[in-house]
C-alpha positions in Angstrom: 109.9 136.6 110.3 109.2 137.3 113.6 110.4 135.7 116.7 109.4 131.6 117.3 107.5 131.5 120.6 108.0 128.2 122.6 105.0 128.4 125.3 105.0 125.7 127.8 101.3 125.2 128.1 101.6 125.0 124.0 103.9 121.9 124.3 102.0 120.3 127.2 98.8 120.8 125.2 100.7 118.7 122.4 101.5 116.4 124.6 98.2 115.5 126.2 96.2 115.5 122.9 98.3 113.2 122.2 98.0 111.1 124.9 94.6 111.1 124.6 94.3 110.0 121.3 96.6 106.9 122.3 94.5 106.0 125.0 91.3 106.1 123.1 92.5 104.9 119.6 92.1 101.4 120.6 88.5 101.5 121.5 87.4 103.0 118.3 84.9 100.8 116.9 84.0 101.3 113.3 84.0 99.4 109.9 87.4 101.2 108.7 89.8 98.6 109.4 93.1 100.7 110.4 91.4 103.8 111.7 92.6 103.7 115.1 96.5 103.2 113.8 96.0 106.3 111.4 94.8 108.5 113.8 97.9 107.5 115.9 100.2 108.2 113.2 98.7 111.3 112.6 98.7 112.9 115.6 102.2 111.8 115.8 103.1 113.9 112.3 101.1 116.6 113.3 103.0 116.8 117.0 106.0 116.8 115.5 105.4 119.2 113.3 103.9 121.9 115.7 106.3 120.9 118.5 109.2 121.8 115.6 107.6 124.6 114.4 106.1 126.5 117.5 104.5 129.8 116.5 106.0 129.6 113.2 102.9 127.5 112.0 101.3 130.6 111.9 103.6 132.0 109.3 102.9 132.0 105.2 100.3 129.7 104.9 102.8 126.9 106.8 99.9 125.5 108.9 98.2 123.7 105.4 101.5 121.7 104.4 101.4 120.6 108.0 97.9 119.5 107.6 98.5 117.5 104.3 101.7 116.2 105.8 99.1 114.6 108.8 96.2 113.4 106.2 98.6 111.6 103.9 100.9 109.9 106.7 97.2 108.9 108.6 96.0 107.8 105.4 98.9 105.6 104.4 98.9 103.8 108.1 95.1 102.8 107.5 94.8 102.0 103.7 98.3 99.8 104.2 96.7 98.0 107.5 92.9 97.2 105.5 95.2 95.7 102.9 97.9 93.9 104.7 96.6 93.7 108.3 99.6 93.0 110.2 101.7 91.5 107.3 105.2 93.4 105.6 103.8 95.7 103.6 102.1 97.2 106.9 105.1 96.9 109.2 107.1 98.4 107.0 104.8 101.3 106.4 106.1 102.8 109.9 109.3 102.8 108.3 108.4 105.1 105.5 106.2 107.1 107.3 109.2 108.1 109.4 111.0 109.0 106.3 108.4 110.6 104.5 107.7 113.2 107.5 111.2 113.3 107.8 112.0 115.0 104.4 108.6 116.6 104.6 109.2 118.2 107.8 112.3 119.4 106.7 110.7 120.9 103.9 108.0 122.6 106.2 110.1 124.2 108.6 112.0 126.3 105.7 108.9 127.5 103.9 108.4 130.4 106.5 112.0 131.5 105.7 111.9 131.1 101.8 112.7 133.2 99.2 109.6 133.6 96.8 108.7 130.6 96.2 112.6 128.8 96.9 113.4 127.5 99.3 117.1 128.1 101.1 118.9 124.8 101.0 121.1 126.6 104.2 117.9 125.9 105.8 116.7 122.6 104.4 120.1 121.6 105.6 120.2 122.9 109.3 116.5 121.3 109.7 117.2 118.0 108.2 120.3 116.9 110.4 118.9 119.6 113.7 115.8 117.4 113.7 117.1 114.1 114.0 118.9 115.6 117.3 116.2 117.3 118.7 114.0 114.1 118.1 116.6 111.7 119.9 117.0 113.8 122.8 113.2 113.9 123.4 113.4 110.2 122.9 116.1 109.9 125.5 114.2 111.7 128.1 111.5 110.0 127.6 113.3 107.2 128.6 114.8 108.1 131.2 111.5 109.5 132.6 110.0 106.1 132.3 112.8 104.0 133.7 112.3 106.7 136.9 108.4 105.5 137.0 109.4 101.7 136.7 112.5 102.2 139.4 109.7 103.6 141.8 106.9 100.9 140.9 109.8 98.0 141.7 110.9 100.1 145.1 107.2 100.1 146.6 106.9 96.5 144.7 109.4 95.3 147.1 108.0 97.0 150.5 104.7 95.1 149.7 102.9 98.2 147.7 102.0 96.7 144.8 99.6 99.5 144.0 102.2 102.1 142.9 103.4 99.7 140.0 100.1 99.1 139.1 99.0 103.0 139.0 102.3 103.8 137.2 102.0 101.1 135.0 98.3 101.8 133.8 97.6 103.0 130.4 96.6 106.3 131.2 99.7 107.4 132.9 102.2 105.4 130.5 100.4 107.1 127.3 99.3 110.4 128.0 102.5 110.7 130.7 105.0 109.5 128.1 103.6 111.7 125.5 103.5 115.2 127.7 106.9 114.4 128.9 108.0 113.9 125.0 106.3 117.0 124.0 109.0 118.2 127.1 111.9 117.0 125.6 111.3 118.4 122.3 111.1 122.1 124.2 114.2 121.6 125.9 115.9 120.4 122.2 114.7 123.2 120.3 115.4 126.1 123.4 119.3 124.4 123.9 120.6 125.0 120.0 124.2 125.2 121.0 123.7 121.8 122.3 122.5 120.7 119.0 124.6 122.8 116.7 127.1 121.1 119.0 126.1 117.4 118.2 125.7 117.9 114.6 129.3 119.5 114.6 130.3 115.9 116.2 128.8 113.7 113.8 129.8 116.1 110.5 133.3 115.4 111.6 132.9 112.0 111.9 131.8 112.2 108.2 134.3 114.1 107.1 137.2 111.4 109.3 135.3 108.4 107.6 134.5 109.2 104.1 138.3 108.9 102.8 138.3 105.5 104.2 134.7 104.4 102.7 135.8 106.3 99.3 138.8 104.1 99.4 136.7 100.3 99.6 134.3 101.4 97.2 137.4 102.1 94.2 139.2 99.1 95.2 135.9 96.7 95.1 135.1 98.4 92.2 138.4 97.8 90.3 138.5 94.8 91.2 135.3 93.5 89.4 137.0 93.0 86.3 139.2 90.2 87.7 137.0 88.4 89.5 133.8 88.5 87.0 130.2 89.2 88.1 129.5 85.4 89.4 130.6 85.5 92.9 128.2 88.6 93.5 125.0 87.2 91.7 126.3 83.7 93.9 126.0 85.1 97.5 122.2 86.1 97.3 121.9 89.5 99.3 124.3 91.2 96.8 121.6 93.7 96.5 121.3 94.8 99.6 125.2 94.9 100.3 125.8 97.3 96.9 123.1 99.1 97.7 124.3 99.6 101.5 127.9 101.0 100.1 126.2 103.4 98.3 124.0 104.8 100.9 127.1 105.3 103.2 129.1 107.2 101.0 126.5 109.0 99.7 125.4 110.0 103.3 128.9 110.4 104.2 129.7 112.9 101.1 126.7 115.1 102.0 127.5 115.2 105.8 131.1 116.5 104.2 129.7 119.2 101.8 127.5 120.5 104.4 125.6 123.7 103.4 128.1 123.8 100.5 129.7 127.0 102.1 132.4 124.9 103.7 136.3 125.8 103.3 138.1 123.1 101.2 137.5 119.6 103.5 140.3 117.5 102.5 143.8 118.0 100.6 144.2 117.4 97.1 145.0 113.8 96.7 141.7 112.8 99.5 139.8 115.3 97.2 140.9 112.7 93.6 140.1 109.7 95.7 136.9 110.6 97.0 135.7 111.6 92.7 136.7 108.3 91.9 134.5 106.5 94.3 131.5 109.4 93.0 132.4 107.8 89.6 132.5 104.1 90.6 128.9 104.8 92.6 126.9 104.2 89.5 128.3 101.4 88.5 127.9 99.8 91.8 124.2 100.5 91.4 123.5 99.4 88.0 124.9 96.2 89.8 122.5 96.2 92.6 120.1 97.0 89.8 120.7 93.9 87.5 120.8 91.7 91.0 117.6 92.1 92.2 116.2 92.4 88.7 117.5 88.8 88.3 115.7 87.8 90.9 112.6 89.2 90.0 112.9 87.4 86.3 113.3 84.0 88.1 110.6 84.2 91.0 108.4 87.0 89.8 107.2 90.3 91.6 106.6 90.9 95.2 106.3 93.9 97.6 110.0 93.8 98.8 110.9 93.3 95.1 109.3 96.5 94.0 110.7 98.4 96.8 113.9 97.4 96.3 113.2 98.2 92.5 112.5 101.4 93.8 115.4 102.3 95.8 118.1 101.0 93.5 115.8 104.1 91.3 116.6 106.9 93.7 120.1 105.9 94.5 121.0 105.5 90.7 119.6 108.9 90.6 121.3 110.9 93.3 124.8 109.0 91.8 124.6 110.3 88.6 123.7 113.7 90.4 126.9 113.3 92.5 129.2 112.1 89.5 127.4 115.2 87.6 128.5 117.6 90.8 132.2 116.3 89.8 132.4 118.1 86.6 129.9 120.8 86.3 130.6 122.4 89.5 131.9 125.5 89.2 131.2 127.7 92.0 132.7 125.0 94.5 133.4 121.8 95.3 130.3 120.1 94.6 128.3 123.2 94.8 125.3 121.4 92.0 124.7 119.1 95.0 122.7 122.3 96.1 120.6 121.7 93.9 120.0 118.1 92.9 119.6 116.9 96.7 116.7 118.9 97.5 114.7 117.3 94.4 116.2 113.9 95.1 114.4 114.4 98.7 111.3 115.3 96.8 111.8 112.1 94.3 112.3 109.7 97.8 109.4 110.9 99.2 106.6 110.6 96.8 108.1 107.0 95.9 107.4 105.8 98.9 103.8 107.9 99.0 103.1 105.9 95.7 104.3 102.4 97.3 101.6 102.7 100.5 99.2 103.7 98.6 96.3 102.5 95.9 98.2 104.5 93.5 100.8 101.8 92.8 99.5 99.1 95.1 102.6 96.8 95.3 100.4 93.8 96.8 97.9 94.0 93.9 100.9 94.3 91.2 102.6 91.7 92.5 99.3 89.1 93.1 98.6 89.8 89.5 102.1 89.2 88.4 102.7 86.1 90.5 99.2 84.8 88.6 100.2 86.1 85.2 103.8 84.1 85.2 101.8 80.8 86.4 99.2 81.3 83.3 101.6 82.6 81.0 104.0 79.4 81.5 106.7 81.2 82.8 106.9 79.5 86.3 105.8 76.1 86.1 102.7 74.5 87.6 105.0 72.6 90.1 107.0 76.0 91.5 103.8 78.0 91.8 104.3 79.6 95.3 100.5 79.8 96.2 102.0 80.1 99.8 102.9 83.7 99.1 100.1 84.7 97.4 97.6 83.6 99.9 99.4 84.8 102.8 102.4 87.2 102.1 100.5 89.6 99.2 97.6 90.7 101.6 94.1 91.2 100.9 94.6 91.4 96.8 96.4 87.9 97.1 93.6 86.5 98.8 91.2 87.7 95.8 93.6 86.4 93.4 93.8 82.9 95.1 90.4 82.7 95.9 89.5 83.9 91.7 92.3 81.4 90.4 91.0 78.7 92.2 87.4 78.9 90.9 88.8 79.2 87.3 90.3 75.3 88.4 86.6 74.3 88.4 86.2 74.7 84.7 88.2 73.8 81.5 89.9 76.8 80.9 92.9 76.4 82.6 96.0 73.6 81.7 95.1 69.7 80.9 93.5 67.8 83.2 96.9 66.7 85.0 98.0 69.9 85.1 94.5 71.4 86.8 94.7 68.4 88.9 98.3 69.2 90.3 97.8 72.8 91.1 94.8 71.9 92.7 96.7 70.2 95.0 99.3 72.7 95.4 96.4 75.1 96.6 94.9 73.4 98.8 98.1 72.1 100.6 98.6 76.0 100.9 94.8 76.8 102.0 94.5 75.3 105.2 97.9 75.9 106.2 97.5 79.6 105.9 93.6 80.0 106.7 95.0 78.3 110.5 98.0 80.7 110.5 95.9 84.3 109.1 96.2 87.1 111.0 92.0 88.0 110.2 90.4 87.7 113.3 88.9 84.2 113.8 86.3 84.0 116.5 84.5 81.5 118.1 81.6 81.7 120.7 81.8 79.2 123.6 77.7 79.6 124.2 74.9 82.1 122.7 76.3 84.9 121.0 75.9 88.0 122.9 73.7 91.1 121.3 76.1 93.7 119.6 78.7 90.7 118.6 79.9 91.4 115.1 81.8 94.3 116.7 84.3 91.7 117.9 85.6 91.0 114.4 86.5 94.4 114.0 88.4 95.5 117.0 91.9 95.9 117.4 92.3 93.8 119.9 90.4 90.9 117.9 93.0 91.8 114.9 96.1 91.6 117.4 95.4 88.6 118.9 92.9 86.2 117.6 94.9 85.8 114.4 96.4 82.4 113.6 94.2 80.1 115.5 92.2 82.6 116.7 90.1 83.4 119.7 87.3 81.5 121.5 84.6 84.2 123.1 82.3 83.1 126.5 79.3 85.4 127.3 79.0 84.7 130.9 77.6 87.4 133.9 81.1 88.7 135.4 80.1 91.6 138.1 76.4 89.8 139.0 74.4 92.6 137.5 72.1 90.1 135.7 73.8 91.1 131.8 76.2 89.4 130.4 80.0 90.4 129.8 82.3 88.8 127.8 85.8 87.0 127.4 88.0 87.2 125.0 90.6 84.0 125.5 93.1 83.8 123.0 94.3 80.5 121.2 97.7 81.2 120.8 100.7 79.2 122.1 101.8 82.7 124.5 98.4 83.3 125.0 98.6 84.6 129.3 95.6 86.7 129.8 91.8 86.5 129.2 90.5 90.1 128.4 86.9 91.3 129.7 84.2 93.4 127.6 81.8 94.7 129.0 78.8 97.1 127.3 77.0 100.2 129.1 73.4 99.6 127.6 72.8 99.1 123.7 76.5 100.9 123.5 79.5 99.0 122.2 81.5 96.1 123.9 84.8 98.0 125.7 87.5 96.2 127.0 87.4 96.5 131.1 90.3 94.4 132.1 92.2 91.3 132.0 92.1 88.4 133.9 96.0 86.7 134.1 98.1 83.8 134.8 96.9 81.3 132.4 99.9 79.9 130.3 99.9 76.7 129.2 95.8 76.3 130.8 93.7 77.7 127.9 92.5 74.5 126.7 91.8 73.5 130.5 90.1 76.4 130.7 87.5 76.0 127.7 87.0 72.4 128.4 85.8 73.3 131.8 83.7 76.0 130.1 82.6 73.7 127.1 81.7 71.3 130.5 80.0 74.3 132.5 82.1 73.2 135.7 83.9 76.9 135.1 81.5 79.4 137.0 82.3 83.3 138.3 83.5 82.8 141.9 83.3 86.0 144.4 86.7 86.8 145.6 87.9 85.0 149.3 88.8 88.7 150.4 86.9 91.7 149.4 89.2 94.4 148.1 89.3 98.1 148.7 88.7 101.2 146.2 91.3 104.5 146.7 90.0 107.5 144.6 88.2 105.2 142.5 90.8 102.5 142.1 90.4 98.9 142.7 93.4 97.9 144.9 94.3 94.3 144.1 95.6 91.5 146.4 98.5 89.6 145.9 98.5 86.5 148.2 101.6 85.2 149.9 103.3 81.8 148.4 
C-alpha cells in the first residue's frame, strides 16, 4: 500500500467542516425531530475516521465502510432522540455510538492492509488500543487549548476588557476553534507513533502486573460460592452489575496480556494455572449475573436497561466460553484461538448495540408492550402497575401504550368494575404528574401568536428547555423596526436567560441572543408582561460596534 499522507490543510479542512456543522446544527429547522444531533454525530464518525485514516481512505474501496459507519451512527442519534427525546434510551445512545465506531473504526483502518478478504488481527490489534491514545491526546490538547482562551478572556476580564471573553467565548470561535484545533491533535498523535507505541507499552504492562492479582479474587469468590449459597448475592441488588464488572476486567486484562498473540511466554508456570482457573470460573460468574438480572426482570417486567443488560450478560457469556475454549484447544500458543474468537466477538458487540438503537429491536416499544401485557395477563397486579414508567421512562411507544390502555378503561373489556376503577386512578395520579414534568416542548404565547410559530415546537432549543413546565413565548418589537421578535423565557426553577428570535422576512425564527440575569424573576417578569407594564427600553448608553461586533457595557456596582 502506498505511503499514508498526513496534509495539514487535509486535517484543518476536517476540522472546520466540522465546526461548521456544530455551529449551524442547532438552527436547523425541519419536522425530523433529532436531525440536528445526527448530523453532529456524524460528522463526528466521519472526522474520525478520515482524520485516522488520511490518504488511506482512498485505498480498496475503504471510503464506503467509512460512509456506512457515518449513516448508521447519524441515524441511530436521530431515530433514538424522535423516540426518547432526552430520556435514557437517548443519553445512552452516545455511549454506544462511541463503541460502535470504536470497533468499527478499528475494523476500517485494517481493510486497506488485508489479506483477501481477512483481515490481520496484528492490525485490528495495533488500531484498537493506538486509537484510544491518539483520540485522548487530541482530547487533551484540546483542552489545554481552551483553558489558554479562558486564561486570556479572565486576564483582559480583569483589566476592564470584557470584550476578549466575550469574542473568545462566542460560539463560533469555541466550535469551529475547538474542532480545527482537535483535528490538530489528531495529526500530531498519528505523526508521533513512538509516543503511542510508547503509551500502549505502559498500559500493556500494567495489564500484564494486574491480571495475576484480578485472576486471583475472581477463583477465590468463585470458590467460595458454595459455602455461602446464592442468597447474599441476589440480597444486595446490583449483583449484576458487580459480576458483570469482574468479568469485564479480567477479560480486558487477559487480552491486554496476550497482545497480538505473538508475545514470549507472559508469566511463569504457576501465574499461567491460576490465571486458567479464573478463565474457567468466568462463565460461571456470568451465568450468575445472568439469572440476577433475569430475576429481576420476572418480578418487575422488561424495560430498556433490562434488555441491555440482557444483552451484555449475552456477549460476555460468549467471549468466556471463547476464552475457557482458548484454554484447551490452543495449540499454536498460549491462547492463540483468541485470534480468532475476538475479532467476531467485536463484530457480535457491535451489531447488538446497532439492533438496541434502532427500530429493529426497539427496546422502548418491547418493553411498553411487555409492561402492558404482565398488567393484562395478571402477572403484576392492578395495585403495582408502574404507569409512572411507562408514561415517562419508555418514550414515545409508552406514551401510545398509556394513552391506548387508558381508552380501553372506558369500556367493559378490561377487569371488574373495582378493578377498572382503581387503575384508573393509578393513571391518572401518574398523568399529570408526568405531562408537568415531560421533556416535549410545552409552549405558551403571552399575546397573539406570531406568523411562522409552529416552528417553535420543533426547535432544539424549544426541546432543551421548555420541557417540564415548559416555556412561555412574548411577541413584542425588540430593535424598533416595526415587526415583531420574540422571547423565549423558560419556566424552569434554573431558568437565567430569556433567548431572542428574530425572522428575516417570511424565513424562519433564529435565535439572535439572550437577554441574562433573571434568576429567581421569571414569574415577575411575565406578570409585568401579562400586566403590559414590561415595555422595550432603549439602552441609558449607546454602545459601540468593532468589525461588526456589538461591544457590551458592564456598569460599575
Amino acid at each position: 500500500m502506498p505511503a499514508i499522507s498526513r496534509s495539514l490543510l487535509f486535517y484543518l479542512a476536517i476540522g472546520l467542516i466540522q465546526g461548521l456543522v456544530f455551529l449551524y446544527a442547532r438552527h436547523v429547522q425541519i419536522d425530523i425531530a433529532g436531525l440536528p444531533f445526527g448530523l453532529c454525530a456524524a460528522v463526528l464518525v466521519a472526522g474520525v475516521n478520515l482524520q485516522l485514516l488520511g490518504s488511506a481512505v482512498l485505498h480498496r474501496g475503504t471510503g464506503w465502510l467509512v460512509l456506512g459507519l457515518t449513516l448508521l451512527i447519524g441515524f441511530i442519534s436521530s431515530w433514538t432522540f424522535s423516540q426518547d427525546t432526552l430520556g435514557w434510551v437517548w443519553q445512552s445512545s452516545w455511549v454506544a455510538a462511541v463503541a460502535v465506531t470504536y470497533i468499527g473504526t478499528a475494523f476500517i483502518l485494517s481493510w486497506p492492509t488485508r489479506e483477501g478478504l481477512r483481515l490481520r488481527y496484528e492490525d485490528l490489534f495495533r488500531h484498537a488500543w493506538n486509537n484510544i491514545f491518539i483520540v485522548l491526546l487530541a482530547l487533551l490538547f484540546t483542552l489545554l487549548f481552551w483553558l489558554l482562551l479562558w486564561l486570556c478572556g479572565r486576564l483582559f476580564l480583569m483589566l476592564g476588557i470584557p470584550q476578549v471573553e466575550d469574542v473568545l467565548t462566542s460560539a463560533p470561535v469555541v466550535r469551529i476553534g475547538l474542532a480545527v484545533v482537535f483535528s490538530l491533535g489528531m495529526r500530531m498523535g498519528l505523526e508521533n507513533e513512538k509516543v503511542i507505541g510508547l503509551l500502549r507499552g505502559v498500559l500493556l504492562t500494567l495489564c500484564r502486573v494486574l491480571l495475576p492479582l484480578s485472576a486471583l479474587i475472581a477463583v477465590l469468590f468463585s470458590l467460595m460460592l458454595p459455602f455461602t449459597g446464592l442468597q447474599p448475592i441476589w440480597n444486595t441488588g446490583y449483583s449484576t452489575t458487580i459480576l458483570l464488572l469482574l468479568v469485564v476486567i479480567n477479560l480486558f486484562l487477559v487480552n491486554g496480556v496476550f497482545q497480538d498473540g505473538h508475545q514470549a511466554n507472559p508469566y511463569p508456570s504457576v501465574l499461567k494455572r491460576l490465571v486458567e482457573a479464573c478463565l474457567l470460573c468466568l462463565p460461571v460468574l456470568v451465568a450468575l449475573a445472568g439469572y440476577s438480572s433475569w430475576l429481576r426482570v420476572n418480578q418487575y417486567g422488561l424495560t430498556p436497561e433490562r434488555i441491555l443488560a440482557l444483552l451484555l450478560i449475552g456477549v460476555m457469556q460468549v467471549h468466556s466460553l471463547a476464552a475457557l475454549w482458548a484454554v484447551f484447544a490452543s495449540r499454536q500458543g498460549w491462547l492463540h484461538s483468541l485470534r480468532v474468537s475476538n475479532p467476531w466477538i467485536a463484530l457480535l458487540s457491535a451489531v447488538l448495540v446497532v439492533l438496541f438503537y434502532t427500530p429493529l429491536l426497539n427496546p422502548l416499544q418491547l418493553s411498553a408492550n411487555n409492561q402492558v401485557e404482565r398488567l393484562l395477563s395478571g402477572r403484576t397486579a392492578i395495585q403495582e402497575f408502574d404507569a409512572r414508567t411507562l408514561y415517562h421512562r419508555l418514550g414515545k411507544p409508552g406514551r401510545e401504550a398509556f394513552k391506548a390502555l387508558e381508552a380501553r378503561l372506558k369500556t367493559d373489556e378490561l377487569f371488574d368494575a373495582e378493578g377498572r376503577k382503581k387503575l384508573q386512578w393509578i393513571m391518572d395520579e401518574a398523568h399529570p404528574l408526568y405531562a408537568d414534568d415531560s421533556h416535549a416542548p410545552n409552549l405558551e404565547w403571552l399575546g397573539p401568536e406570531q406568523p411562522g410559530s409552529e416552528e417553535f415546537a420543533t426547535m432544539v432549543m424549544a426541546l432543551s428547555q421548555c420541557g417540564g413546565k415548559g416555556c412561555f413565548l412574548w411577541g413584542v418589537d425588540m430593535d424598533g423596526d416595526g415587526r415583531n421578535e420574540v422571547l423565549m423565557i423558560p419556566r424552569h426553577t434554573y431558568a437565567s436567560s430569556v433567548f431572542l428570535f428574530a425572522r428575516e422576512g417570511k424565513g424562519e425564527w433564529r435565535e439572535v441572543g439572550s437577554l441574562h440575569s433573571i434568576r429567581d424573576n421569571t414569574e415577575r417578569l411575565v406578570q409585568l408582561i401579562r400586566s403590559g407594564q414590561m415595555k422595550p427600553v432603549m439602552p441609558r448608553y449607546k454602545t459601540l460596534t468593532l468589525d461588526g461586533i456589538d461591544l457590551t457595557w458592564q456598569p460599575n456596582r
